[in-house]
N, C-alpha and C positions, 0 to 999 in steps of 0.2 A: 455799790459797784464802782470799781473804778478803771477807769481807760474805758476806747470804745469793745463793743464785742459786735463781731460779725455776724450781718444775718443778709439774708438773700432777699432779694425784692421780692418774691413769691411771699414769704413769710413776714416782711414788713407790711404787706397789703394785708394778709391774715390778720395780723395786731392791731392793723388800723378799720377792718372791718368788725373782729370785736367791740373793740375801743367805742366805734362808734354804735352799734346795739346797744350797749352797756350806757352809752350817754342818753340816747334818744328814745330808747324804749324801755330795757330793763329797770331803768333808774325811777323814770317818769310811774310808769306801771308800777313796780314798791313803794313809791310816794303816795301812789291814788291807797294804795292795800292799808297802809298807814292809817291814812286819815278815815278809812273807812272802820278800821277795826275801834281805832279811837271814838269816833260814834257810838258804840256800843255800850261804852261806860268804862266801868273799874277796870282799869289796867293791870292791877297786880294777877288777875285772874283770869286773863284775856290772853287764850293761846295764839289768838289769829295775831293778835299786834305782835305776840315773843316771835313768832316765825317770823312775820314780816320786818320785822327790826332785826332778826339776824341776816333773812336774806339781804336787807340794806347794809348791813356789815359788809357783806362777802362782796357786795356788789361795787360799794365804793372799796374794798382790799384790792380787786383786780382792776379795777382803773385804776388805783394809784401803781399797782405792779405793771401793768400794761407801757402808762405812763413811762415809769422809770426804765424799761425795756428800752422802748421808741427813741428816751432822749441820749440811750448811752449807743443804741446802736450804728455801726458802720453799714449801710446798706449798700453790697455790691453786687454790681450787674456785670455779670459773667457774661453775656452777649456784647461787653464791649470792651473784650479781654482779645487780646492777639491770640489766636488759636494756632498753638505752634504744637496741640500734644502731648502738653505736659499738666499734670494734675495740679489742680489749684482750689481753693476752697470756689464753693459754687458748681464745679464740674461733673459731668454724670461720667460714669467710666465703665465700663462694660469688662467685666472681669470672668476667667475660665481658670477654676478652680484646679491644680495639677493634677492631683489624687483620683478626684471623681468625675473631672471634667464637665461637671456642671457650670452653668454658663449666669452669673447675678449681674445685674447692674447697680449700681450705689450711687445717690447722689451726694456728697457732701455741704452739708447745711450748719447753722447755728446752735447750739447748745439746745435753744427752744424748737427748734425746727423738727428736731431729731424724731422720723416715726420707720423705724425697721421696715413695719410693715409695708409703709409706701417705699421704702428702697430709699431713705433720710438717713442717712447716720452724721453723727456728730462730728464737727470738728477735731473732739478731744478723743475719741473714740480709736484705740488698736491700729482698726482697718483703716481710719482717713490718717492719722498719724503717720503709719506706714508707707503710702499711696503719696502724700503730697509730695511734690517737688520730681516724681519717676515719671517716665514717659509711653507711650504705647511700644507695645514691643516687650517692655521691663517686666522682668519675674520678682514678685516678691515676699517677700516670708511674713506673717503677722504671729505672735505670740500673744494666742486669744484665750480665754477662760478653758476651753475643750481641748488646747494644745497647740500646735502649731501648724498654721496652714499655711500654701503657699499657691499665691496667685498668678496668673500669666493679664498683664491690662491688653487687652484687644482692641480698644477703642477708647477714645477718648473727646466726649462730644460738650462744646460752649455751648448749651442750649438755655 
């Protein structure tokens, strides 16, 4: 990875609360499973040590991925952002749909952050591409996988 990549303190706290399960329990707990299945004897034949030697693979892959997240990321705090109304990465934005007049809210987060279903979408993503730098009041068009929709932003909240 190079340069920083944006992530929001919500989702820095998430990486660092893994992070730390991962160090102080999962890892510890693997290491007991280890030395227990080694008791046993012949390792070549010993499924408990292959599970537990891959789960310690995966375990120290995602602390070292975690890791590399944490040191490349820029953590911004949209709560200490000038609330003028205008979209900006971090911002939740309350959107009415033109067509259907359905009413979504989206929060714009980090690459890792991104979960549709809580209403996360990516940085890189149509809709926050679309959306950044417009202000409450702005109509705008996004050219998404289904076609083209077109949004009216009704609010615009630094939360």
């Amino acid at each position: 990875m190079s340069g920083k990549v944006p992530m929001t303190v919500r989702g820095a706290e998430a990486l660092q609360a893994e992070l730390q399960d991962l160090k102080s329990v999962q890892r510890p707990r693997v290491v007991e499973a280890i030395a227990e299945a080694r008791a046993h004897g012949d390792l070549k034949e010993n499924a408990e040590y292959h599970a537990a030697r891959e789960q310690q693979s995966f375990i120290e892959g995602r602390i070292k991925d975690i890791d590399g997240k944490l040191s490349n990321a820029q953590v911004i705090d949209v709560t200490t952002m000038p609330a003028n109304g205008r979209v900006i990465f971090g911002t939740t934005i309350d959107l009415e749909e033109e067509e259907s007049g359905e009413e979504v809210t989206y929060q714009i987060v980090g690459e890792d952050e991104a979960d549709i279903k809580a209403g996360q979408i990516s940085l890189n993503s149509p809709i926050a591409r679309a959306l950044i730098g417009k202000s409450e009041g702005d109509v705008v068009s996004v050219d998404v996988p289904g076609g083209t929709r077109t949004f009216e932003i009704l609010e615009v909240k630094y939360i």
